[in-house]
SETORSE-497765 format. One record per residue: residue in one letter; x, z, y of N, C-alpha, C, O, CB in turn. Coordinates in Angstrom, 1 decimal, padded with zeros to 4 digits, always signed. Glycine has a CB too. Layout:
BEGIN
{A, {X, Z, Y}, {X, Z, Y}, {X, Z, Y}, {X, Z, Y}, {X, Z, Y}}
...
! end
This chain:
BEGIN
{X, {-008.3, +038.5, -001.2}, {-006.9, +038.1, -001.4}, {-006.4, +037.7, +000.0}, {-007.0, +037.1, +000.9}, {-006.7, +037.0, -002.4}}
{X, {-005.0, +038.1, +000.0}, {-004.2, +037.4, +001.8}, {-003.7, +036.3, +000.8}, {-003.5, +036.2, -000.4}, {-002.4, +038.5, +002.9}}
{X, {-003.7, +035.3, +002.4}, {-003.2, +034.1, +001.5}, {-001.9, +034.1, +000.8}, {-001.6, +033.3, -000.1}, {-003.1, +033.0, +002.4}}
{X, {-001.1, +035.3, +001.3}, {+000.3, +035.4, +000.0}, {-000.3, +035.4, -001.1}, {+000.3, +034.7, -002.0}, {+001.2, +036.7, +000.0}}
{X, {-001.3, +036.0, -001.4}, {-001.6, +036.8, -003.1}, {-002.6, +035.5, -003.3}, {-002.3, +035.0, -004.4}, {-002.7, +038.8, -003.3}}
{X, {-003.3, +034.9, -002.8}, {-004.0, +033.7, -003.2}, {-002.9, +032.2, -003.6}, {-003.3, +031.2, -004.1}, {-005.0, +033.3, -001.8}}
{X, {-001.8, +032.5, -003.3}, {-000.8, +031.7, -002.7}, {+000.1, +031.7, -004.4}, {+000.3, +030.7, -005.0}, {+000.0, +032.7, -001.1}}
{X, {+000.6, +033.2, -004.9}, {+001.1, +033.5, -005.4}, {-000.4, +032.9, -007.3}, {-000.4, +032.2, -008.3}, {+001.7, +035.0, -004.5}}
{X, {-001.4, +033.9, -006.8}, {-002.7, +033.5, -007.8}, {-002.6, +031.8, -007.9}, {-001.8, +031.6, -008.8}, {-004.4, +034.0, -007.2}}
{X, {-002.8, +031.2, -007.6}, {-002.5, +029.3, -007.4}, {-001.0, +029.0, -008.3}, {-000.9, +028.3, -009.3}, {-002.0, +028.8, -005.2}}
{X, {-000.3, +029.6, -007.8}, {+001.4, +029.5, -009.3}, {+000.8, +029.9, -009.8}, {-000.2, +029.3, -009.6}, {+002.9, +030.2, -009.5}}
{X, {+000.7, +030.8, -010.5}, {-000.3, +031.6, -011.7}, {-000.7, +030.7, -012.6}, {-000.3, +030.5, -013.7}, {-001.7, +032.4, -011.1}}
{X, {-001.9, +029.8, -011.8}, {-002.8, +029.4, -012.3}, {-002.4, +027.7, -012.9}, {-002.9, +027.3, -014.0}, {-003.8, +029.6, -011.2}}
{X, {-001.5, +027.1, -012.1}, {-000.5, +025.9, -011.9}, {+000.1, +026.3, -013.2}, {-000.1, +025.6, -014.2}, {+000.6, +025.9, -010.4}}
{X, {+001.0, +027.3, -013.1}, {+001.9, +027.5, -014.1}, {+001.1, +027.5, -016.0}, {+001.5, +027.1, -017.1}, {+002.6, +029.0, -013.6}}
{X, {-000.1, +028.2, -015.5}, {-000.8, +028.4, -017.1}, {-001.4, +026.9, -017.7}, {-001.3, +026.4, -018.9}, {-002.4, +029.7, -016.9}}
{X, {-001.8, +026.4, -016.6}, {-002.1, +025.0, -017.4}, {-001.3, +024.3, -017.6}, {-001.7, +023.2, -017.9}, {-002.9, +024.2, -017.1}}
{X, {+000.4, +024.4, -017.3}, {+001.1, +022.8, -017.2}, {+001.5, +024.2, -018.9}, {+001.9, +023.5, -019.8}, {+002.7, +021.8, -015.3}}
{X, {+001.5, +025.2, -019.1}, {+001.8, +025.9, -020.9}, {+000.7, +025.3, -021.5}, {+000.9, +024.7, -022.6}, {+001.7, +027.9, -021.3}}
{X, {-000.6, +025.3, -021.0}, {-001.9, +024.9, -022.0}, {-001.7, +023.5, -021.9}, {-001.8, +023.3, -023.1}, {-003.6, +025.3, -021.4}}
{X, {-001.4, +022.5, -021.4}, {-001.3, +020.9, -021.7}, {-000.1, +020.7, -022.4}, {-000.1, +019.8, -023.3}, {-001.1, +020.0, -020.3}}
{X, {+001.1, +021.7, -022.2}, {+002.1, +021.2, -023.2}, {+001.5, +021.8, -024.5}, {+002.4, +021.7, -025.4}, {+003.7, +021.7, -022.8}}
{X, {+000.8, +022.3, -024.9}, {+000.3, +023.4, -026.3}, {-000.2, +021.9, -027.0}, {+000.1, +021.2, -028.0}, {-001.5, +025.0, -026.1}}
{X, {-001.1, +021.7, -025.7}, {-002.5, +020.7, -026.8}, {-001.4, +019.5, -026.4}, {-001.0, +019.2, -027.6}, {-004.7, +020.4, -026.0}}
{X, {-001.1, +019.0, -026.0}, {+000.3, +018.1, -026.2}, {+000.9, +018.2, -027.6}, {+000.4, +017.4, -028.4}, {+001.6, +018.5, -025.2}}
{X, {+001.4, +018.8, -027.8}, {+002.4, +019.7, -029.1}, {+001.4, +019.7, -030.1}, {+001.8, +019.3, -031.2}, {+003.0, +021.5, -028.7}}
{X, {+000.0, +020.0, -030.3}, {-000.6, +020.6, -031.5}, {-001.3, +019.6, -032.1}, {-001.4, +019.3, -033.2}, {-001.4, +021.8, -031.4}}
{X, {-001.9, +018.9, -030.7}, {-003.0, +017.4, -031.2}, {-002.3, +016.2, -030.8}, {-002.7, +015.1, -030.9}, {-004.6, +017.1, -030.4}}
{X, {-001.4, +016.5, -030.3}, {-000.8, +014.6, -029.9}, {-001.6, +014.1, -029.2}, {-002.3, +013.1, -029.6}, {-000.7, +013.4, -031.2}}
{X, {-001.9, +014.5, -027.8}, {-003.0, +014.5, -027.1}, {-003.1, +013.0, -026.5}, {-004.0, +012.3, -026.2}, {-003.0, +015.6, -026.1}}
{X, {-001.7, +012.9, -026.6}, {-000.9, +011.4, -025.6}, {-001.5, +010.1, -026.5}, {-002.1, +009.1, -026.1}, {+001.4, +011.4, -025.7}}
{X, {-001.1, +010.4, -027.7}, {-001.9, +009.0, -028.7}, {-002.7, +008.8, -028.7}, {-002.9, +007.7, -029.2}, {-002.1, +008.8, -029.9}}
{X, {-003.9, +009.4, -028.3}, {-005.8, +009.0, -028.8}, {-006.0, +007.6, -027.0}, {-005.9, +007.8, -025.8}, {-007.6, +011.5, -028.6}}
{X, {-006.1, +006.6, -027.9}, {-006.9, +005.5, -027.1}, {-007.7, +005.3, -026.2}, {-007.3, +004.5, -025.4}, {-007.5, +005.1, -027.5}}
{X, {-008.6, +005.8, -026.0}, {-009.8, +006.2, -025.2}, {-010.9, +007.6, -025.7}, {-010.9, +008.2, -026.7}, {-010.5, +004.8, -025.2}}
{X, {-011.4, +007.8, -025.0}, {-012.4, +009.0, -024.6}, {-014.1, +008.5, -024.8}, {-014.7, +007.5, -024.9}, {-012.1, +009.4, -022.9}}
{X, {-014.2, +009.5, -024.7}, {-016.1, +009.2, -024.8}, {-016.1, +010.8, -024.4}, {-015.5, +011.8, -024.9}, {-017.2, +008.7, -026.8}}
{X, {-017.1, +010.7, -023.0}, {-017.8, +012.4, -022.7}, {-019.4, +012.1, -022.8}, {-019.9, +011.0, -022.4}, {-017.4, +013.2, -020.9}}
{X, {-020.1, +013.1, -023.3}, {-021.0, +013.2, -023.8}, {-021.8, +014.5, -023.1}, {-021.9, +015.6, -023.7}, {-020.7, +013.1, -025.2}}
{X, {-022.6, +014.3, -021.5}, {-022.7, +015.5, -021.3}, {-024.4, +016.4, -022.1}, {-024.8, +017.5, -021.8}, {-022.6, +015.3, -019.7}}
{X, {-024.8, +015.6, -022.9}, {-025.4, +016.3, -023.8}, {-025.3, +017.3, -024.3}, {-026.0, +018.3, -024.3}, {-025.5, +015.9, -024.3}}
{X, {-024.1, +016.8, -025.1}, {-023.1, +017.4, -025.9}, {-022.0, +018.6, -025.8}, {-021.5, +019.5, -026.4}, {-022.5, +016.5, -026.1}}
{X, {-022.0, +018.2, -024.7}, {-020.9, +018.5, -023.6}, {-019.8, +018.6, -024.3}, {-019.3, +019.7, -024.6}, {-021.0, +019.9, -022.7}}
{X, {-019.3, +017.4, -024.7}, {-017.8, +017.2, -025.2}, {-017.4, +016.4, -025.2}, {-018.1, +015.5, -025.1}, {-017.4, +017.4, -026.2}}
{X, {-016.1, +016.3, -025.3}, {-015.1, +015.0, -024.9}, {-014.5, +014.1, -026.1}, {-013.8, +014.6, -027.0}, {-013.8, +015.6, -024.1}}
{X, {-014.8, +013.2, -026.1}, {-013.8, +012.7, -027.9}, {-012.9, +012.0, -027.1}, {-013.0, +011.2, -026.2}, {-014.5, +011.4, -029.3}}
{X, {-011.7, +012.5, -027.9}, {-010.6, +011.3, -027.7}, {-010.5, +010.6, -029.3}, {-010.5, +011.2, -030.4}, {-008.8, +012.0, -027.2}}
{X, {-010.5, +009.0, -028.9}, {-010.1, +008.1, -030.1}, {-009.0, +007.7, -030.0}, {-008.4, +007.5, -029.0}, {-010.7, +007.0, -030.2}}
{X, {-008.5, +007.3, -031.6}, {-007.6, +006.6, -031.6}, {-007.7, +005.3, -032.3}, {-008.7, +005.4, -033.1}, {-006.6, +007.3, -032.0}}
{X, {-007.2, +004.2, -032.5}, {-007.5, +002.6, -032.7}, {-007.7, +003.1, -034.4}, {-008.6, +002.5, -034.9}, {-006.0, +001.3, -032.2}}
{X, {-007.0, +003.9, -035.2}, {-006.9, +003.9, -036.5}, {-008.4, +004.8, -037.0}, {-008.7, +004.9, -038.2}, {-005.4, +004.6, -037.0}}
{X, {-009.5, +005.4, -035.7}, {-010.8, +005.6, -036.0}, {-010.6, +007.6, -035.6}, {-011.5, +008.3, -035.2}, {-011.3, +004.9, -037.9}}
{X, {-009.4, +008.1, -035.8}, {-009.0, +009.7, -035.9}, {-009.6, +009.8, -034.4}, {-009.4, +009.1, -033.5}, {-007.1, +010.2, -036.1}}
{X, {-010.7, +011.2, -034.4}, {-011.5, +011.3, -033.7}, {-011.0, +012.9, -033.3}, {-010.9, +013.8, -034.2}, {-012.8, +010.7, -034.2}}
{X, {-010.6, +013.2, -031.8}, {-010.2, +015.1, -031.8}, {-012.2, +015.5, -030.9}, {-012.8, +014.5, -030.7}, {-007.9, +015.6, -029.9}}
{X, {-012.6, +016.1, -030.8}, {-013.4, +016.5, -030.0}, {-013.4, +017.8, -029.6}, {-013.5, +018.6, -030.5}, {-014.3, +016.2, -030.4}}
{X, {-013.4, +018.2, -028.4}, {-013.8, +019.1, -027.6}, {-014.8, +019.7, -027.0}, {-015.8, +018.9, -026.8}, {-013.5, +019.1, -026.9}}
{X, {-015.0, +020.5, -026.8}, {-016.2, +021.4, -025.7}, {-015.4, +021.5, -024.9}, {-014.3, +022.0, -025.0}, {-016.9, +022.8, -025.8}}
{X, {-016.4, +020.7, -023.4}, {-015.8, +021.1, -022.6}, {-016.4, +021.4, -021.2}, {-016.6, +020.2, -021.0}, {-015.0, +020.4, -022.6}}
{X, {-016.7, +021.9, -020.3}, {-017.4, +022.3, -019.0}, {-016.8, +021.6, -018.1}, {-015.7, +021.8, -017.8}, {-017.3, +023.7, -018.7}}
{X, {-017.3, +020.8, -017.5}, {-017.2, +020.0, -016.2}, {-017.0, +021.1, -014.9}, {-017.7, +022.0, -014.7}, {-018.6, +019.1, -016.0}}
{X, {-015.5, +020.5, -013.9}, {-015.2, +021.3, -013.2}, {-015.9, +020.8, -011.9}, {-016.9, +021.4, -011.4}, {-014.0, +021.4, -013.2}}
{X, {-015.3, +019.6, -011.4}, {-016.0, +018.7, -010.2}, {-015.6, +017.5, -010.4}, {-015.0, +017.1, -011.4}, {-015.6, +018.9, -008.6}}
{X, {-015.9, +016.8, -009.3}, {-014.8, +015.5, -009.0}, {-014.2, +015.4, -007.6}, {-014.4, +016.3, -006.8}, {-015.6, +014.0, -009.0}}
{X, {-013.4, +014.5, -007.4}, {-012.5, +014.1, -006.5}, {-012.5, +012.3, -006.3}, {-012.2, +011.4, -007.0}, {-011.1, +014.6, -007.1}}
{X, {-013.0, +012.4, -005.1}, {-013.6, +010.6, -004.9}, {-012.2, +010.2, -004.5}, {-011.7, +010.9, -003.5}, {-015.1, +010.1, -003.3}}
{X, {-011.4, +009.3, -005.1}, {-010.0, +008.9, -004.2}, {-010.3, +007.7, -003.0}, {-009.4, +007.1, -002.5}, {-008.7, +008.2, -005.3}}
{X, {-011.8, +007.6, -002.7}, {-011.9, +006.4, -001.6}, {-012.3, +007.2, -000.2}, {-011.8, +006.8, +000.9}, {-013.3, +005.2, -002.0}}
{X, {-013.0, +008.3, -000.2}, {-013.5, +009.0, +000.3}, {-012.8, +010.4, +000.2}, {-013.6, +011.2, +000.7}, {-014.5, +008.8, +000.0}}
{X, {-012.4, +010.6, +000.0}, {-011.1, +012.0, -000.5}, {-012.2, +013.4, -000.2}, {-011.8, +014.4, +000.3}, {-009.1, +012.1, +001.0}}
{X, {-013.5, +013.3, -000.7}, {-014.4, +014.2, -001.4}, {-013.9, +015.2, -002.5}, {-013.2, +014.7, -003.4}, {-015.5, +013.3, -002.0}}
{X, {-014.2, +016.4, -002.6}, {-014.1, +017.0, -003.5}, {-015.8, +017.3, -003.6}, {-016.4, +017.1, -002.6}, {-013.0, +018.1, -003.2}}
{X, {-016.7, +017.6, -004.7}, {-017.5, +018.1, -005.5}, {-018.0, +018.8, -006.5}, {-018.4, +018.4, -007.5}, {-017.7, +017.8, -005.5}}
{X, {-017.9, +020.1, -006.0}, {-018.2, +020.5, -007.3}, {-019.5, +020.4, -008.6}, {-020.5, +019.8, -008.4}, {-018.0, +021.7, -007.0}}
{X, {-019.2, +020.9, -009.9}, {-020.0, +020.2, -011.1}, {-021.7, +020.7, -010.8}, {-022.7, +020.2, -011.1}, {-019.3, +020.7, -012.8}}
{X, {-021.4, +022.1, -010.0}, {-022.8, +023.0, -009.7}, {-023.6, +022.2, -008.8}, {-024.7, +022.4, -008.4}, {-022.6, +024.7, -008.9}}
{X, {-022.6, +020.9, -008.2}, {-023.5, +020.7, -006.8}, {-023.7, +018.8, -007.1}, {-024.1, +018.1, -006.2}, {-022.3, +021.4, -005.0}}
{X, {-023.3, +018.4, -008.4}, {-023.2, +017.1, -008.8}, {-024.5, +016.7, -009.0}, {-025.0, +017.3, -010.0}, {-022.3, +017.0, -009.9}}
{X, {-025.0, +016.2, -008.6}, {-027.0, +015.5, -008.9}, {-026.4, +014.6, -009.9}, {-027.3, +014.6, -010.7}, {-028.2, +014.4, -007.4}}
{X, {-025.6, +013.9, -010.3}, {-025.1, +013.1, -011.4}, {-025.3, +013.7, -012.5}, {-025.8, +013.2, -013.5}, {-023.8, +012.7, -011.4}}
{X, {-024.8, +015.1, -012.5}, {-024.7, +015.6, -014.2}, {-025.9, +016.9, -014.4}, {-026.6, +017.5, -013.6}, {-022.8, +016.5, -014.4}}
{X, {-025.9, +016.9, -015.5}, {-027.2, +017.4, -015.9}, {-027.3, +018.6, -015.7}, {-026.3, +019.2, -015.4}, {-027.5, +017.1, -017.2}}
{X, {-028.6, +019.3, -015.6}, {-029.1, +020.7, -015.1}, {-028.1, +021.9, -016.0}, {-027.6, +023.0, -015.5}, {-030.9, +021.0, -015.4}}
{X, {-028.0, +021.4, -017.2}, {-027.2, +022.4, -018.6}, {-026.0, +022.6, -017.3}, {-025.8, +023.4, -016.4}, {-026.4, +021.3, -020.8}}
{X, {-025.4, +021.3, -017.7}, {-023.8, +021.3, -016.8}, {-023.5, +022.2, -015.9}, {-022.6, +023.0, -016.0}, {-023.7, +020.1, -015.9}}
{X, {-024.4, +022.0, -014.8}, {-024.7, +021.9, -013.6}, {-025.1, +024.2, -013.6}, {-025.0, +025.0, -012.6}, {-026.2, +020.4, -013.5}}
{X, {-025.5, +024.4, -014.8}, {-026.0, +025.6, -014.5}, {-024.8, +026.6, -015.0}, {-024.5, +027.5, -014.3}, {-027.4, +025.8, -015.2}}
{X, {-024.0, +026.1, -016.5}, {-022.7, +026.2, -016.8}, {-021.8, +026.0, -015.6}, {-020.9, +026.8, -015.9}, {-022.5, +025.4, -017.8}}
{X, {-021.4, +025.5, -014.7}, {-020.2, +025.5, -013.9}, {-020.5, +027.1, -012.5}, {-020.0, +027.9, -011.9}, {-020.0, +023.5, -013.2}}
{X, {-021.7, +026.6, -012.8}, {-022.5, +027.9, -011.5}, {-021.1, +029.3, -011.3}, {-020.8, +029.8, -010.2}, {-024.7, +029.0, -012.6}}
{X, {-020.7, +029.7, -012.3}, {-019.5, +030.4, -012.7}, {-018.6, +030.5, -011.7}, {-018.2, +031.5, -011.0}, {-018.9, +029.9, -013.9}}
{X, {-018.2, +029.0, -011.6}, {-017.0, +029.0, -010.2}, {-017.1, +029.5, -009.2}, {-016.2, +030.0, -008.5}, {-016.6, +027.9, -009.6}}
{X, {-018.6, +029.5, -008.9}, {-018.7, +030.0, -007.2}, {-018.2, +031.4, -007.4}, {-017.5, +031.8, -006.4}, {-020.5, +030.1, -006.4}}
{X, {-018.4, +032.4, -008.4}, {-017.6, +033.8, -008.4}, {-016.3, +033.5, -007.7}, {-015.6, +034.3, -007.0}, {-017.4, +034.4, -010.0}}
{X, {-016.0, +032.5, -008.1}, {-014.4, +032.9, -007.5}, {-014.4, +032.9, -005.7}, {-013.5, +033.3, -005.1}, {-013.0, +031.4, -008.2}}
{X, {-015.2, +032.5, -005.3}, {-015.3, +032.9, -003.6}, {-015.1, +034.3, -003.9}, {-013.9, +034.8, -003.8}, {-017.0, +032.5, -002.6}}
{X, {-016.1, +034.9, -004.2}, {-016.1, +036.7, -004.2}, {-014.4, +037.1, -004.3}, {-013.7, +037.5, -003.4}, {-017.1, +037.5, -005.8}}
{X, {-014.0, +036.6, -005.9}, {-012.7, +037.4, -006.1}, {-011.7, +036.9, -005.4}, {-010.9, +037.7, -004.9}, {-012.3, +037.4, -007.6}}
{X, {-011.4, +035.3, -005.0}, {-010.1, +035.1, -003.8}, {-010.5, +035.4, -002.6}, {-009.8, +035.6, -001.6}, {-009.5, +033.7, -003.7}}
{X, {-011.8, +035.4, -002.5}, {-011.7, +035.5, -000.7}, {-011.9, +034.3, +000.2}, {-011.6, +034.1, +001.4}, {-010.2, +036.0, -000.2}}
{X, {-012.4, +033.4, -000.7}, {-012.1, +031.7, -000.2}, {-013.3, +031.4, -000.3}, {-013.9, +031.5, -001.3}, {-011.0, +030.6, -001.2}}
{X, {-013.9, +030.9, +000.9}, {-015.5, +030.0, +000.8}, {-015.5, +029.1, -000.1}, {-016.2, +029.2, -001.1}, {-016.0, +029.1, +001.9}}
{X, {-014.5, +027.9, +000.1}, {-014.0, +026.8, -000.9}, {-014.9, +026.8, -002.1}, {-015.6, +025.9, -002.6}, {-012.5, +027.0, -001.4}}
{X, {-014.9, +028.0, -002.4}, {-015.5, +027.6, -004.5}, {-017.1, +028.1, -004.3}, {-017.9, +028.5, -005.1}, {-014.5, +029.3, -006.3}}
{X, {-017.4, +027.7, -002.7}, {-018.8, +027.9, -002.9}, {-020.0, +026.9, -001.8}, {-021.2, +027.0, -001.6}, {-019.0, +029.4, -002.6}}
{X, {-018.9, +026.0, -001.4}, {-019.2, +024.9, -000.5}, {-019.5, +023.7, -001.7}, {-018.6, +023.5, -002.5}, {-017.9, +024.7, +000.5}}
{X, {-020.2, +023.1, -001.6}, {-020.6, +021.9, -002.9}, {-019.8, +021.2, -002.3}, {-018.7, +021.4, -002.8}, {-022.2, +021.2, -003.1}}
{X, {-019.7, +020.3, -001.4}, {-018.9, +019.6, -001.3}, {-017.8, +019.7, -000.1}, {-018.2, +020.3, +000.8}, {-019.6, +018.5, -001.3}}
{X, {-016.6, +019.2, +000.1}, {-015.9, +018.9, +001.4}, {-014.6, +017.6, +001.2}, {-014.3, +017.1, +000.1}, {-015.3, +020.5, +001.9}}
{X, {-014.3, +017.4, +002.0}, {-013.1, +016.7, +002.5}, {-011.7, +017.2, +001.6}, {-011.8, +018.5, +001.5}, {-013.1, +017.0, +004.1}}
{X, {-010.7, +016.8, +001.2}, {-009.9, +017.4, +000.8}, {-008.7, +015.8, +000.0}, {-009.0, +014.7, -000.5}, {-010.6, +018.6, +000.0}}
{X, {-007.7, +016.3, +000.1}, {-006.7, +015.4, -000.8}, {-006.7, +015.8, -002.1}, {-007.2, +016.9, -002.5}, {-005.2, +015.3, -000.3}}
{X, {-005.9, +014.6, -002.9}, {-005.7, +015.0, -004.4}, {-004.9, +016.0, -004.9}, {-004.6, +015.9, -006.1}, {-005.2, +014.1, -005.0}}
{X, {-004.3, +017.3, -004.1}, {-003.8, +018.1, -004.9}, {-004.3, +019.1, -004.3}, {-003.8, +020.2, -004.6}, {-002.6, +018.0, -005.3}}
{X, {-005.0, +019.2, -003.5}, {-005.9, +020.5, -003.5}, {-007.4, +020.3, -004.6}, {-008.1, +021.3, -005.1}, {-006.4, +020.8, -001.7}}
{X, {-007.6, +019.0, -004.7}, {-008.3, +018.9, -005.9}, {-008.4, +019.5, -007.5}, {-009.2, +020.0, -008.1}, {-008.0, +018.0, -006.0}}
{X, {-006.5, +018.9, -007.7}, {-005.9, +019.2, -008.4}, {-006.1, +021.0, -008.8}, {-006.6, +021.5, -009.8}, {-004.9, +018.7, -008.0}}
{X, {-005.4, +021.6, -007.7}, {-005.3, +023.1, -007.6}, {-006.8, +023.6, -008.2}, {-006.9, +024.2, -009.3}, {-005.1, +023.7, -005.8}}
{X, {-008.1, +023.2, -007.2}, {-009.0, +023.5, -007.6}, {-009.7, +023.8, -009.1}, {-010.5, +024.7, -009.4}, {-009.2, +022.8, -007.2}}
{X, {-008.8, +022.3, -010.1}, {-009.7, +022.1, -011.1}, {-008.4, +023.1, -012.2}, {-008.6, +023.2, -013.4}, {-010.2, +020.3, -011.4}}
{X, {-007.5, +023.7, -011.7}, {-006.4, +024.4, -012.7}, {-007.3, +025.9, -012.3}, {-008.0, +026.5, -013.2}, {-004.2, +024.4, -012.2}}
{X, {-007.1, +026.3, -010.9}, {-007.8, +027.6, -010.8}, {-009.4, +027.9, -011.9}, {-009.5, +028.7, -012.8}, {-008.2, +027.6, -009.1}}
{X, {-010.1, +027.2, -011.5}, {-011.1, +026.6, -012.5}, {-011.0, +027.0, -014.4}, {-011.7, +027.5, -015.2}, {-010.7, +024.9, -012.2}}
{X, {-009.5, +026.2, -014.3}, {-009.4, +026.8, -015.4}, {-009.1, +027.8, -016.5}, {-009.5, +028.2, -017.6}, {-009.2, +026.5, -015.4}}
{X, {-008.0, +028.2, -014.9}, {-008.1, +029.8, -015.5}, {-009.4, +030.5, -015.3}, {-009.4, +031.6, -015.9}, {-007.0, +030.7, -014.9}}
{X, {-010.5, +030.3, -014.5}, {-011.3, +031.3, -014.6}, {-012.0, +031.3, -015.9}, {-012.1, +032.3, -016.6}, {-012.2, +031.1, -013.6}}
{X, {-012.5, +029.7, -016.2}, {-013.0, +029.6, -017.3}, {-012.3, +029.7, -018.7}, {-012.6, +029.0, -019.6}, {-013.6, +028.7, -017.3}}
{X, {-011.3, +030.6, -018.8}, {-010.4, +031.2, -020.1}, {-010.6, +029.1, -021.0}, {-011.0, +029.1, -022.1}, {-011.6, +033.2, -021.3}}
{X, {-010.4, +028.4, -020.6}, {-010.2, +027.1, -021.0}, {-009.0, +026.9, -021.6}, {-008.2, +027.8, -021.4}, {-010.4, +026.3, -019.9}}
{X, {-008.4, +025.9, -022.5}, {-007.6, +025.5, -023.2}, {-006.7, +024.2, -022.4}, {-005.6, +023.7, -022.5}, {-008.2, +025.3, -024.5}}
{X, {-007.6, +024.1, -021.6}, {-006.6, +023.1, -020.9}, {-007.7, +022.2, -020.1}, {-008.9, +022.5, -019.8}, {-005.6, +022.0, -022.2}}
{X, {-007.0, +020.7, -019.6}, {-007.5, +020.0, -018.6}, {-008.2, +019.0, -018.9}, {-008.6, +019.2, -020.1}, {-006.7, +019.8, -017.9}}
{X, {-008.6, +017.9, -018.7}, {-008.7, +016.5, -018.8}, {-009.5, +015.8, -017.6}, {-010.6, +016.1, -017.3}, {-009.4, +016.3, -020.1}}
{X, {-008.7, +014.5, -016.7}, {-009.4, +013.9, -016.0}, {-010.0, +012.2, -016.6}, {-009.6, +011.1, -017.1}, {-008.6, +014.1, -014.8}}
{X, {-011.1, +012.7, -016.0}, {-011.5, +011.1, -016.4}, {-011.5, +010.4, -015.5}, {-012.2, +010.9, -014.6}, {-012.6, +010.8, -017.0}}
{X, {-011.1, +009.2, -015.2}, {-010.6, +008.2, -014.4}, {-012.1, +007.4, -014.3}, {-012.6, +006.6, -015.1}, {-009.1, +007.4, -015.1}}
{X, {-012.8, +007.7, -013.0}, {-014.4, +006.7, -012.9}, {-013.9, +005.4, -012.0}, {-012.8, +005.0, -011.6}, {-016.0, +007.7, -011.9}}
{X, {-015.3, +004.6, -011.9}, {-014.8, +004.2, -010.4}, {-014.4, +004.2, -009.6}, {-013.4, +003.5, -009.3}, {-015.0, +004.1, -010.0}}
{X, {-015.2, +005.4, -008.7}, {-014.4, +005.8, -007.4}, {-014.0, +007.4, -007.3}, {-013.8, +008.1, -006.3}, {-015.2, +005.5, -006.1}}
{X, {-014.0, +007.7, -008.4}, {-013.6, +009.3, -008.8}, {-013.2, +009.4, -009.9}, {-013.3, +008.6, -010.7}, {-014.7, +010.4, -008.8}}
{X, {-012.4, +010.7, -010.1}, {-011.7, +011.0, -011.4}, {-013.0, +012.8, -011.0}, {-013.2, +013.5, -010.0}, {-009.1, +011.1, -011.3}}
{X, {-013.6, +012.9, -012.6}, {-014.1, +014.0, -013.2}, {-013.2, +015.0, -013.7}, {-012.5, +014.6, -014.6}, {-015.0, +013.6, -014.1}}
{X, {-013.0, +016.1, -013.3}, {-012.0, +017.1, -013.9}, {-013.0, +017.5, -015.2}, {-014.1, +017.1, -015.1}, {-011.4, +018.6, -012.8}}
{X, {-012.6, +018.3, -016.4}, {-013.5, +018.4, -017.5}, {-012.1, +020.0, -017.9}, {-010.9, +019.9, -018.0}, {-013.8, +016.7, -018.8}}
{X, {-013.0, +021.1, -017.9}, {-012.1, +022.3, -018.9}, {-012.3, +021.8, -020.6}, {-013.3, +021.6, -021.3}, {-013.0, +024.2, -018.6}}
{X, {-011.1, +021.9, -020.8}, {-011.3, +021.6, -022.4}, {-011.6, +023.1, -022.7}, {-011.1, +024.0, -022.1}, {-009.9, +020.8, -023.4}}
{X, {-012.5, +023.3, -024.0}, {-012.6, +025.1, -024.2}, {-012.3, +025.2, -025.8}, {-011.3, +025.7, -026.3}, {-014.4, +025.9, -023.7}}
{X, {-013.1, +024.9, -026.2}, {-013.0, +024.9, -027.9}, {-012.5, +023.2, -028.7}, {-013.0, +022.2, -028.3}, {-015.0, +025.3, -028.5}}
{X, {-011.8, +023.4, -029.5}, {-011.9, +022.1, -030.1}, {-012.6, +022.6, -031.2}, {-012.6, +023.6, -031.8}, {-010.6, +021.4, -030.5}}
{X, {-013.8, +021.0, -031.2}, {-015.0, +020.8, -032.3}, {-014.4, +020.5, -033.9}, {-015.2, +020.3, -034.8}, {-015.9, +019.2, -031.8}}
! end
């Protein structure tokens, strides 16, 4: 891809998840559930809500994004998350081949929060995903593709 058409693929991709967050917005009331539980066993995400209503997902871990260290990492290259994970995200590096971009095949680099961002939407359209979810760590927020609801 020239960076126009990579440029142009990025809206694309921007545009499809802010339709997929308003969906699961609109269908599960995504905004009400309390807190979360990820389970990379499992590999799914629960959202709770205080009255016990439990939504759960499948979902594939994208990377993280350290906001102290303005690290990006991807999930293939995370020693934190488990080999399953870790062998599931392996996927992304294709996207070097099809955009033309090293990026999705460098484990880690330097970067701000909205090339992060970009990252973990492109991400999602590769992985035909339903939408997004970050989880807010210590010193990183984990991007997570939601794919199936459980």
């Amino acid at each position: 891809m020239t960076d126009k058409e990579f440029e142009a693929f990025l809206l694309q991709c921007q545009q499809e998840v802010k339709i997929k967050q308003s969906n699961l917005t609109q269908k599960y009331a995504m905004n009400t559930y309390q807190t979360y539980s990820f389970s990379q066993a499992n590999k799914s995400l629960e959202l709770k809500k205080d009255n016990g209503e439990v939504l759960r997902f499948e979902v594939a871990c994208i990377g993280s994004w350290g906001y102290e260290d303005h690290s990006w990492v991807w999930a293939w290259n995370n020693e934190n998350l488990s080999e399953s994970i870790r062998e599931e995200a392996n996927t992304l590096k294709d996207l070097a081949q099809e955009t033309g971009y090293n990026v999705f095949e460098q484990g880690s680099f330097e970067c701000e929060e909205i090339v992060a961002k970009d990252l973990a939407f492109v991400s999602v359209y590769k992985l035909k995903a339903q939408g997004i979810y970050r989880i807010v760590a210590d010193e990183s927020y984990l991007f997570l593709a939601l794919k199936n609801v459980k």
